[in-house]
N, C-alpha and C positions, 0 to 999 in steps of 0.2 A: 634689403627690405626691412622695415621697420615693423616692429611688434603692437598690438595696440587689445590693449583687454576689453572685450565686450562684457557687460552684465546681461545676464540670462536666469527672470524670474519662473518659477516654478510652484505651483499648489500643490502642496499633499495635502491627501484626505485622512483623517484619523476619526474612528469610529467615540464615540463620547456614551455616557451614561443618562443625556437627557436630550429630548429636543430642543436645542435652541438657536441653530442656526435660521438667521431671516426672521426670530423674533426680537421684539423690542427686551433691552439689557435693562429693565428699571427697574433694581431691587439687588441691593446686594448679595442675598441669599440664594440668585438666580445663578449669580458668577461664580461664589462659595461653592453651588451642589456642583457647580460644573467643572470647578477646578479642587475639589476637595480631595482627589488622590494626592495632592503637594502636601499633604500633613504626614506621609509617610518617607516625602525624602529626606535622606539624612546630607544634604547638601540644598542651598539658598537657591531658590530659581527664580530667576525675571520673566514674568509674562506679561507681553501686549497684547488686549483683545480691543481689534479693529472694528470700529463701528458704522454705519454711512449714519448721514445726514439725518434721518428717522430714529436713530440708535438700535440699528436691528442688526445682530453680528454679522460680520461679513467673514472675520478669518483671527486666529491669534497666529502669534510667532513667539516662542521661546529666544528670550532673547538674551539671554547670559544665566550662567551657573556659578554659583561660587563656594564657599566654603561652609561649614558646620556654624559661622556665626558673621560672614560678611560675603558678600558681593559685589563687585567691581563692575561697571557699566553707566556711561554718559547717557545725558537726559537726548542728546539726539538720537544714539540706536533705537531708545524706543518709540520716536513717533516716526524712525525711519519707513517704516514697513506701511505709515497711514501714508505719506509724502507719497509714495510711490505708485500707491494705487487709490491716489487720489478719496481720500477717507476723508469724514471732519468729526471722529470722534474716538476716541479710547480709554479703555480702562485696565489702570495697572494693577497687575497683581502679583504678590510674589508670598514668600511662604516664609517661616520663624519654624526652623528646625526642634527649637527648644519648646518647641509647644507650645509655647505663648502669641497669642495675637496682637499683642499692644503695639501700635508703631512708635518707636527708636526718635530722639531726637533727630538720629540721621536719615531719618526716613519721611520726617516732617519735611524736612528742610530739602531731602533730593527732591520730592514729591511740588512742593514750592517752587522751585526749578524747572521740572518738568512744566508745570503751568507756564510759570510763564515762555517760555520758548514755544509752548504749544501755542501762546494767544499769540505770539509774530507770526505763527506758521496758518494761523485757522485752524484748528485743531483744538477742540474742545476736552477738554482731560477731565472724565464725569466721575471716576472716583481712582481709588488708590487703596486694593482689598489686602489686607494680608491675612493667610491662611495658615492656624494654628493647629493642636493636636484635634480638639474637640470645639474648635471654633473658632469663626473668623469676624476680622474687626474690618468694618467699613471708615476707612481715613473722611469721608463726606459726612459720616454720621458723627466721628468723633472731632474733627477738624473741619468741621464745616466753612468756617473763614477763612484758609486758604483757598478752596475752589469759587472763591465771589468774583 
């Protein structure tokens, strides 16, 4: 008899510091206050927060960890988690251990990536936040010309 792997999705619930599940994501300050414990890890983390078609959150997923000044993750893991449960929007956010907000050339340019895979997919990519010591920088406010 032959083996065959099923996928089997699963929701945790995690308690958060604001309300904003099922509210509209339009402001970057909204995603900041909500993801603002990522200025205290001393390691890079990828997060996708999953949006529906209203842009009212539906779910994030942690989607890779990586080191004190780099992280390793493909522009598909993170619209995987929208593909699957049938999303059409999300917003990247990830975090600059060194305190700084400024996105990295290389963060222009994955972010760039991410778009466009997202527009073959339908999948709308509304910003790309990165969360500093004391503040975080919206890739839409600074890089506005990539998400056109």
């Amino acid at each position: 008899m032959a083996t065959l792997r099923e996928i089997e999705l699963t929701y945790r619930f995690k308690e958060v510091d604001c309300d904003i599940t099922g509210k509209t994501a339009n402001s970057p300050e909204v995603i900041g206050k909500l993801f603002d414990y990522l200025k205290h890890e001393t390691k890079e983390v990828f997060i996708v927060v999953n949006l529906t078609a209203q842009h009212e959150v539906n779910c994030f997923e942690v989607v890779a960890k990586g080191t004190a000044d780099a992280i390793s993750t493909r522009p598909v893991e993170l619209l995987r988690s929208a593909v699957i449960l049938n999303l059409k929007a999300v917003i990247l956010i990830h975090n600059h251990p060194s305190g700084l907000s400024e996105p990295s050339q290389a963060d222009v340019r994955f972010t760039e990536r991410v778009i466009e895979i997202g527009n073959i997919l339908n999948i709308a990519v509304l910003d790309h936040v990165i969360i500093g010591l004391n503040q975080h920088t919206s890739m839409r406010q600074t890089h506005a010309h990539i998400f056109k």
